[in-house]
N, C-alpha and C positions, 0 to 999 in steps of 0.2 A: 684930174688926170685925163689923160689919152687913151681911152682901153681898146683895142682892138678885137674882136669878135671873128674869129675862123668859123664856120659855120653855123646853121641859125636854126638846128632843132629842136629837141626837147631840151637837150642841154644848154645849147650855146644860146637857144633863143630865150629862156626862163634867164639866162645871166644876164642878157640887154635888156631883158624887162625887169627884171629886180634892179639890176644898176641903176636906170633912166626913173623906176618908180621908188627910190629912196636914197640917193646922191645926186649931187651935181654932174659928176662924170659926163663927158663927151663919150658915146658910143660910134665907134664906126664898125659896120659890120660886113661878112663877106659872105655868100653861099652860092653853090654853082645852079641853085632854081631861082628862076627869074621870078617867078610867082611869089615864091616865098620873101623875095628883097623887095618886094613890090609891098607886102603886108607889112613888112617891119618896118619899111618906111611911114605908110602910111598910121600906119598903128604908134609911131613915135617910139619903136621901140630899138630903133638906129639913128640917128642925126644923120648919118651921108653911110654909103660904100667905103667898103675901107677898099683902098687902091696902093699901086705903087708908089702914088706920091706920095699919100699919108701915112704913107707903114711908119717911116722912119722919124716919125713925131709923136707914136706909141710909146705911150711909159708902159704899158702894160697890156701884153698881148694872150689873149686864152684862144686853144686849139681845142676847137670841140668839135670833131670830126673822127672816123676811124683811125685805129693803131696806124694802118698803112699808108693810109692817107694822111694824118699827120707829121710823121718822120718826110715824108716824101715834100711838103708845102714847107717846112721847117727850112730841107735845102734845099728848096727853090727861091726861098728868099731871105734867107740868112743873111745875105751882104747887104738885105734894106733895113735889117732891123739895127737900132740905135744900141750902141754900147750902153747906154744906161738904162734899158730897158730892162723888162723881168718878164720871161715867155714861161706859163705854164700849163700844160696839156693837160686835158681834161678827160682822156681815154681811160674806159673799164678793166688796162691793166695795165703794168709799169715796168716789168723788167724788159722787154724787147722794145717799150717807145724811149726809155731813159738809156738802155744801153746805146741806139741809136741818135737819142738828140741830146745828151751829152755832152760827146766829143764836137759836135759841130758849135753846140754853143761858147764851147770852152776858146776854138777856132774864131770865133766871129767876134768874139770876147760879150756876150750880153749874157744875163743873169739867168737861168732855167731851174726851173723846180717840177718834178712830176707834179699829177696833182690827181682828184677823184672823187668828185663830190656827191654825197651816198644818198640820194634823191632821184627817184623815177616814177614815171606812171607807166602802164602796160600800152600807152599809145604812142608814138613819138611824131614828129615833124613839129614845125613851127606853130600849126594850130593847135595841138597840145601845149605848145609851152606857155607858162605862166611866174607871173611877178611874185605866186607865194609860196612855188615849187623848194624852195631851199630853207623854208624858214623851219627852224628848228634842226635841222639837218646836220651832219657830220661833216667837212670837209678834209679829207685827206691828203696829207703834203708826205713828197719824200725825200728829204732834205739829204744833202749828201757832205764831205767834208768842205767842199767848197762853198756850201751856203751859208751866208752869212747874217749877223742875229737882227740886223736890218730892216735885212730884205724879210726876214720872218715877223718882224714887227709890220711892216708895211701892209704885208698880205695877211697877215689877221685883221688889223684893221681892214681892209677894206671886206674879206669876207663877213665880218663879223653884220659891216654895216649894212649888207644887203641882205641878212636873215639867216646866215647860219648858226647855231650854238655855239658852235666852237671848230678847234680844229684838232686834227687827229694826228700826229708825225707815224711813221711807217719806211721801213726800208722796201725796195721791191720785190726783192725777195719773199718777205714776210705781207706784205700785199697781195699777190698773187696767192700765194698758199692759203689765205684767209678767204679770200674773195671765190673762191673756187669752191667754198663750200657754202657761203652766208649768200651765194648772187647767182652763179652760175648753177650750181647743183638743181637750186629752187626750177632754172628755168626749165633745165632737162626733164627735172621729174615731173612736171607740169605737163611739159609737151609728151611726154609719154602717158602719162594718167588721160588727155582728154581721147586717146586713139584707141581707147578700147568702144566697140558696138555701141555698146551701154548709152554714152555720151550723147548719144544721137538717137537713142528714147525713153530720156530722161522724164519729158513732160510731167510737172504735178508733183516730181520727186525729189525734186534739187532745194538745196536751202544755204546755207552762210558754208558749209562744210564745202561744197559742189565750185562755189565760186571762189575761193581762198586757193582753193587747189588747181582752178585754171585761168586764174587772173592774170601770172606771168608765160601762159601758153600763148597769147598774141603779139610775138616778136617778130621783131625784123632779123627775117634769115640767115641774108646777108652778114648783117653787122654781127649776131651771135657767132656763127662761123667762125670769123677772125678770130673773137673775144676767144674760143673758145681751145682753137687749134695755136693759138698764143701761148695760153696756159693749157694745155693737154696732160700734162705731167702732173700738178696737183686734184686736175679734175678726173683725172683715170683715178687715181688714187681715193677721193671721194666718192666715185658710183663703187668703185669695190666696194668700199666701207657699207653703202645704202643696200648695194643685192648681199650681199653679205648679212646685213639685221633682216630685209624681206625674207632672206629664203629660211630664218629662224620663224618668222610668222608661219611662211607656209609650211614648214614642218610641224608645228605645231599645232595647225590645223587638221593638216591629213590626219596625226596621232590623235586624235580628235581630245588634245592632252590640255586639260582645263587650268589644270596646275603652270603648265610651262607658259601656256597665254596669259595668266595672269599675271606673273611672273613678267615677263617679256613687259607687257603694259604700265604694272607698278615703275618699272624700271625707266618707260620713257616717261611716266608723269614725275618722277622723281629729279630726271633731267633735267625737262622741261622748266620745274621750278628752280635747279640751281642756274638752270641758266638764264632765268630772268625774263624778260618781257621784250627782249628786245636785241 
C-alpha cells in the first residue's frame, strides 16, 4: 500500500516508523517543520514528501495532527484524495473531528473512519517518536453505519501488523466520555498536583509515587487546550466527580476522623482492584 502520513510527531512519526520497520508499505509523509521532514527522511522513516501529486495514489491516509487542524487539511484536499482510499484520523477525540469529516468524505465519496490509538509518552515531536510506541497497544476505531466489514478487515490487518494488540470499536460519543476520564482527567490533575511549593523542594523526598504523578504534567499546551475545550462537557463532569471524593479526604482530615479515612481509603483500594491494572 500507499500510506500517507499527515504530520510527523509522536503520533504520526511512531506510525511511519512502525509501518517502514515491519511491512513493505510505501510511506509518504507531510509536516509543516522542515527540520523534522528532514530527520524522517533521513532516518528512512518516509520514502519521499507526501505532495499534491501523490496524495491521490494513497490507499491509505492517517491525519495525525490537531482536531482543528485536521477537519481544516481534510477540506483542503478532499478533491485529491482517491475514491478508493480509507482516511483515518488519529486526534485525541471524535465527536467534533467525525462530525466535521464525515460529511465531506461522504461528498468526495472516499472511505473515513475515526480513529485513536491509546499510546503516548509525556514528550512529543518527532524525536520522541519510535517504531515500538504501539506495540501492544489498543487501537480505537469508530466505525459508523456506512463502514463496511472490508474496510474493517483491511485496517486491522494492517494495524495489527505494525504492533498493536488489537482493535477497540467505539462510537464518538462514548469515546469522548471515556477518554475524559482514563486521558484527560490524569493530565489535569497532574498539572495541578506539580504547582504546589512543595514541588520545588522536593530534594532527597521524591520516589516512584512523586513521578507517577507528574509524568503527564509535561504537555503541550497548545494541543491539551483543544483536546480539552473539544470535550469540555464530559471533563467538567469528571473534575466534579475528583473535588467532590478530595473534598471527602479533606473533611476527613480536618475531623481528624480515623474511621472515615479509612473508610474512604479501603474503598479506593477496593476500586482500584475491581478495576484492574489497566
Amino acid at each position: 500500500m500507499n500510506v500517507g502520513i499527515v504530520g510527523l510527531g509522536l503520533i504520526g512519526g511512531s506510525m511511519a516508523k512502525s509501518i517502514k520497520a515491519r511491512t513493505a508499505h510505501t510511506v509518504w509523509g507531510a509536516d509543516l517543520d522542515t527540520e523534522t521532514m528532514t530527520m524522517a527522511r533521513m532516518c528512512g522513516a518516509i520514502d519521499a514528501p507526501l505532495t499534491d501529486d501523490n496524495l491521490p495514489q494513497c490507499d491509505l491516509i492517517l491525519v495525525a495532527i490537531r482536531p482543528g487542524a485536521a477537519v481544516e487539511w481534510v477540506r483542503c484536499h478532499a478533491e485529491r484524495i482517491a475514491k478508493s482510499a480509507i482516511l483515518v484520523d488519529l486526534c485525541g477525540v471524535k465527536r467534533t473531528v467525525v462530525a466535521a469529516i464525515a460529511p465531506i468524505a461522504e461528498q468526495y465519496g472516499f472511505a473515513y473512519i475515526g480513529g485513536h490509538p491509546m499510546a503516548g509518552k509525556e514528550r512529543g515531536g518527532f524525536t520522541a517518536a519510535s517504531d515500538s510506541l504501539y506495540v501492544g497497544a489498543s487501537m480505537i476505531l469508530t466505525p459508523d453505519k456506512r463502514t463496511d466489514m472490508q474496510l474493517l478487515e483491511t485496517l486491522k490487518d494492517f494495524f495489527l501488523d505494525i504492533g498493536f494488540a488489537g482493535l477497540t470499536f467505539s462510537d464518538p460519543e462514548e469515546h469522548d466520555r471515556i477518554i475524559a476520564f482514563t486521558s484527560q482527567l490524569a493530565h489535569i490533575v497532574s498539572s495541578s498536583y506539580i504547582k504546589s511549593p512543595e514541588a520545588q523542594r522536593r530534594r532527597g523526598f521524591s520516589a516512584g509515587s512523586f513521578q507517577d504523578m507528574t509524568r503527564v504534567a509535561r504537555l503541550d499546551e497548545d494541543m491539551w487546550t483543544e483536546l480539552f475545550l473539544d470535550d469540555a462537557d464530559y471533563l467538567t463532569c469528571e473534575l466534579e466527580e475528583i473535588i467532590r471524593h478530595l473534598s471527602e479526604y479533606q473533611e476527613a482530615l480536618k475531623a481528624k476522623d480515623a474511621e472515615k479515612l479509612r473508610a474512604l481509603l479501603r474503598d479506593g483500594r477496593e476500586k482500584k482492584a475491581s478495576a484492574g491494572g489497566h
